[in-house]
FIKOL-744278 format. One record per residue (C-alpha): residue in three letters; x, y, z. Coordinates in steps of 0.2 Angstrom, whole numbers, plus 5000, padded with zeros to 4 digits. Layout:
residues N
REC   residuo     c1     c2     c3
REC       ALA      X      Y      Z
...
***
This chain:
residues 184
REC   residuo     c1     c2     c3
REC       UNK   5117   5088   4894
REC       UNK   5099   5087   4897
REC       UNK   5101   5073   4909
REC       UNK   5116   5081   4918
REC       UNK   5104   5098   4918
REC       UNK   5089   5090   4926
REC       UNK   5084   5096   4943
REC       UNK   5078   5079   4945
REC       UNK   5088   5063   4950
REC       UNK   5090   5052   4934
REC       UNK   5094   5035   4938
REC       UNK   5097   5021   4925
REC       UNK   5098   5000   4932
REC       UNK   5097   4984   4926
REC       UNK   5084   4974   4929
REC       UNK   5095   4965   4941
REC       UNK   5094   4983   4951
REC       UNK   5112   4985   4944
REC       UNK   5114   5006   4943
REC       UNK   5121   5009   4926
REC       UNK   5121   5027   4927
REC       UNK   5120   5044   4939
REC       UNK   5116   5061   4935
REC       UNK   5121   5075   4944
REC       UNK   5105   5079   4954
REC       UNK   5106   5060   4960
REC       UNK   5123   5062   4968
REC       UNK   5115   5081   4977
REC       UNK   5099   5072   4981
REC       UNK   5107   5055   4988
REC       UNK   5124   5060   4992
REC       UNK   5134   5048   4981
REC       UNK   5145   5050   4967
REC       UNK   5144   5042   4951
REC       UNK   5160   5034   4955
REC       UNK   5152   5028   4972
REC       UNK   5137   5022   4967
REC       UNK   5136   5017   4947
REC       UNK   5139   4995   4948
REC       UNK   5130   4994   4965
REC       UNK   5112   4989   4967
REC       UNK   5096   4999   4968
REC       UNK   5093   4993   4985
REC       UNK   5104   5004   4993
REC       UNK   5093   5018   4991
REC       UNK   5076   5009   4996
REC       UNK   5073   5006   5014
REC       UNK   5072   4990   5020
REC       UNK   5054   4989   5024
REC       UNK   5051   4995   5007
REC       UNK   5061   4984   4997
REC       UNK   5044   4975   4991
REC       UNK   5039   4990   4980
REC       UNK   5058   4985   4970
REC       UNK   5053   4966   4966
REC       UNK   5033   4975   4962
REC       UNK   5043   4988   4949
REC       UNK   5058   4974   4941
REC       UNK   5039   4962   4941
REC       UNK   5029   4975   4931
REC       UNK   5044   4980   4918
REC       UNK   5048   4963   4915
REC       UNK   5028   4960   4909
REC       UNK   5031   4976   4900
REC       UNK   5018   4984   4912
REC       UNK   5019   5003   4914
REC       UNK   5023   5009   4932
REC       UNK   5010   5023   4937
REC       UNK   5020   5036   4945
REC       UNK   5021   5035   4962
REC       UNK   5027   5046   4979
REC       UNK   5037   5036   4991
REC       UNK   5053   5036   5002
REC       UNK   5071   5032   4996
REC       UNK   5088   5034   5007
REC       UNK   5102   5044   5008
REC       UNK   5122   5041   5009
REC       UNK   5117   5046   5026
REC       UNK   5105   5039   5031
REC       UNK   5093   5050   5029
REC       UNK   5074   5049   5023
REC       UNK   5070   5058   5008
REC       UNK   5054   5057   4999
REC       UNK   5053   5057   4983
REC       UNK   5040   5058   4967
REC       UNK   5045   5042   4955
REC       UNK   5041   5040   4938
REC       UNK   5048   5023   4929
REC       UNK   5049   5019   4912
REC       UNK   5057   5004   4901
REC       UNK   5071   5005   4895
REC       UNK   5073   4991   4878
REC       UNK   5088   4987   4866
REC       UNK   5089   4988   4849
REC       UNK   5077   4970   4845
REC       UNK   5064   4981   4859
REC       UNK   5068   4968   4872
REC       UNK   5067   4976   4889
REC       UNK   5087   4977   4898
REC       UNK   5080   4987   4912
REC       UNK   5073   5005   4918
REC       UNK   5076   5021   4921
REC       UNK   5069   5031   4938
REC       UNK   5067   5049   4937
REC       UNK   5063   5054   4956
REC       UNK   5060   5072   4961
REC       UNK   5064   5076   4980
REC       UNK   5047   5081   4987
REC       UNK   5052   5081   5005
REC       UNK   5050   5101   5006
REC       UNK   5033   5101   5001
REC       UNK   5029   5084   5011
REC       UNK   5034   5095   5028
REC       UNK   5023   5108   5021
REC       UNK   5008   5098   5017
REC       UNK   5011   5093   5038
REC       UNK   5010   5109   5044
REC       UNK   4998   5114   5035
REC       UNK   4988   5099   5041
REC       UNK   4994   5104   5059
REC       UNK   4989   5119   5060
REC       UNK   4970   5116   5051
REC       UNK   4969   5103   5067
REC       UNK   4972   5116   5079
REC       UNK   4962   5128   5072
REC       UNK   4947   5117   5072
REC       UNK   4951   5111   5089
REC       UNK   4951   5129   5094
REC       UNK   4934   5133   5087
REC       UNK   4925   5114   5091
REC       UNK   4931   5118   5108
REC       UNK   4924   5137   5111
REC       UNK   4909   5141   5120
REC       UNK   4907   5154   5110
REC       UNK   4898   5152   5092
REC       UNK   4910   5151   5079
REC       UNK   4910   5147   5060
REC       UNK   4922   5150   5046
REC       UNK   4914   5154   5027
REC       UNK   4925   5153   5014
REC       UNK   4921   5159   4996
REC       UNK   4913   5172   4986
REC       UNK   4897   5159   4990
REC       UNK   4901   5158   5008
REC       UNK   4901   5142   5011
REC       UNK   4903   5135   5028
REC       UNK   4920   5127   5030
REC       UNK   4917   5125   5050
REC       UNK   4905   5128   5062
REC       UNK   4906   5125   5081
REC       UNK   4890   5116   5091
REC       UNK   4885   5135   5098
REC       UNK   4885   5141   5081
REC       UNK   4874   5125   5074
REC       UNK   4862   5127   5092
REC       UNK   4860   5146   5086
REC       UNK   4856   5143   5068
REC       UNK   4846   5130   5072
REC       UNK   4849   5118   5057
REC       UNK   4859   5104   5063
REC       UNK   4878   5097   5061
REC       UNK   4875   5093   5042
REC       UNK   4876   5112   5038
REC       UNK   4896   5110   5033
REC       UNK   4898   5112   5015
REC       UNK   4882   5121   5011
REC       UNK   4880   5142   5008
REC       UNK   4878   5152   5021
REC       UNK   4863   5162   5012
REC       UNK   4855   5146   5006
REC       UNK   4853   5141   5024
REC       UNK   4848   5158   5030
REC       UNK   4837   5165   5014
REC       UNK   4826   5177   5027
REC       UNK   4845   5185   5031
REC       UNK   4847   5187   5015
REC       UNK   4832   5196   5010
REC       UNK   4837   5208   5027
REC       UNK   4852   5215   5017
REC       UNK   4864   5205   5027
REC       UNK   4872   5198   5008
REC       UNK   4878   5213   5006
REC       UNK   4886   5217   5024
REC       UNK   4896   5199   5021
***
């Protein structure tokens, strides 16, 4: 009931990459039944070019080395690239011999597009203001620290490109002591 409960796909294989069993979230995250997939091999879901990180897993388990969890792509019935959170562990028989695995991915592909646009638009914004001819810096913080500044801005402070990173205040004590803390 857990299993079938679980947001996240929960996959079990041989350590031939034989699936043994299919919870529910596997078939909405990869688009196969239990019935389609359960008997086929692992490599279905792994793109090709990434097929190397399979041998590296069945490799590790067979030591009885641990898997650090790792992000990565699998495939869907489709087609489709989903990324997915992995996280591996033994799976052993009644002697504690090791039989195979079971994967737990989470689908991460939401939060992967995210992180992109975020990162898109924190490129356009600092194109925006390295590109300005007018002085420009961004302080972030109680501390005001300087996230960005813009070559008019360093010209006008007069303390050089390594200025990034540093308080505001720190670099500019005599402002400080004009009241100007106060007004930011």
């Amino acid at each position: 009931n857990i299993v079938d409960k679980s947001d996240d796909a929960i996959i079990s294989k041989k350590l031939d990459g034989t699936i043994m069993s299919w919870n529910k979230s596997a078939e909405k995250i990869f688009g196969y039944t239990n019935e389609e997939i359960v008997g086929k091999n692992i490599l279905l879901l792994i793109p090709p070019e990434l097929h190397y990180e399979e041998k590296m897993i069945i490799g590790k388990i067979k030591k009885g080395e641990g898997i650090p969890h790792f992000n990565t792509e699998r495939l869907a019935k489709s087609g489709k690239r989903i990324n997915v959170s992995v996280t591996i562990s033994q799976i052993k028989d009644e002697e504690g011999i090791v039989i195979g695995a079971s994967k737990i991915s989470s689908d991460i592909t939401e939060q992967i597009i995210a992180r992109k646009k975020i990162e898109e638009s924190e490129l356009r914004l600092n194109i925006l203001i390295q590109s300005s001819p007018y002085a420009i810096g961004l302080l972030q913080g109680k501390d005001l620290i300087i996230s960005a500044a813009n070559d008019a801005i360093i010209n006008i402070l007069g303390k050089g490109p390594d200025i990034i990173g540093k308080p505001y205040f720190e670099l500019m004590p005599e402002l400080a002591d004009q009241g100007y803390s106060e007004v930011f």
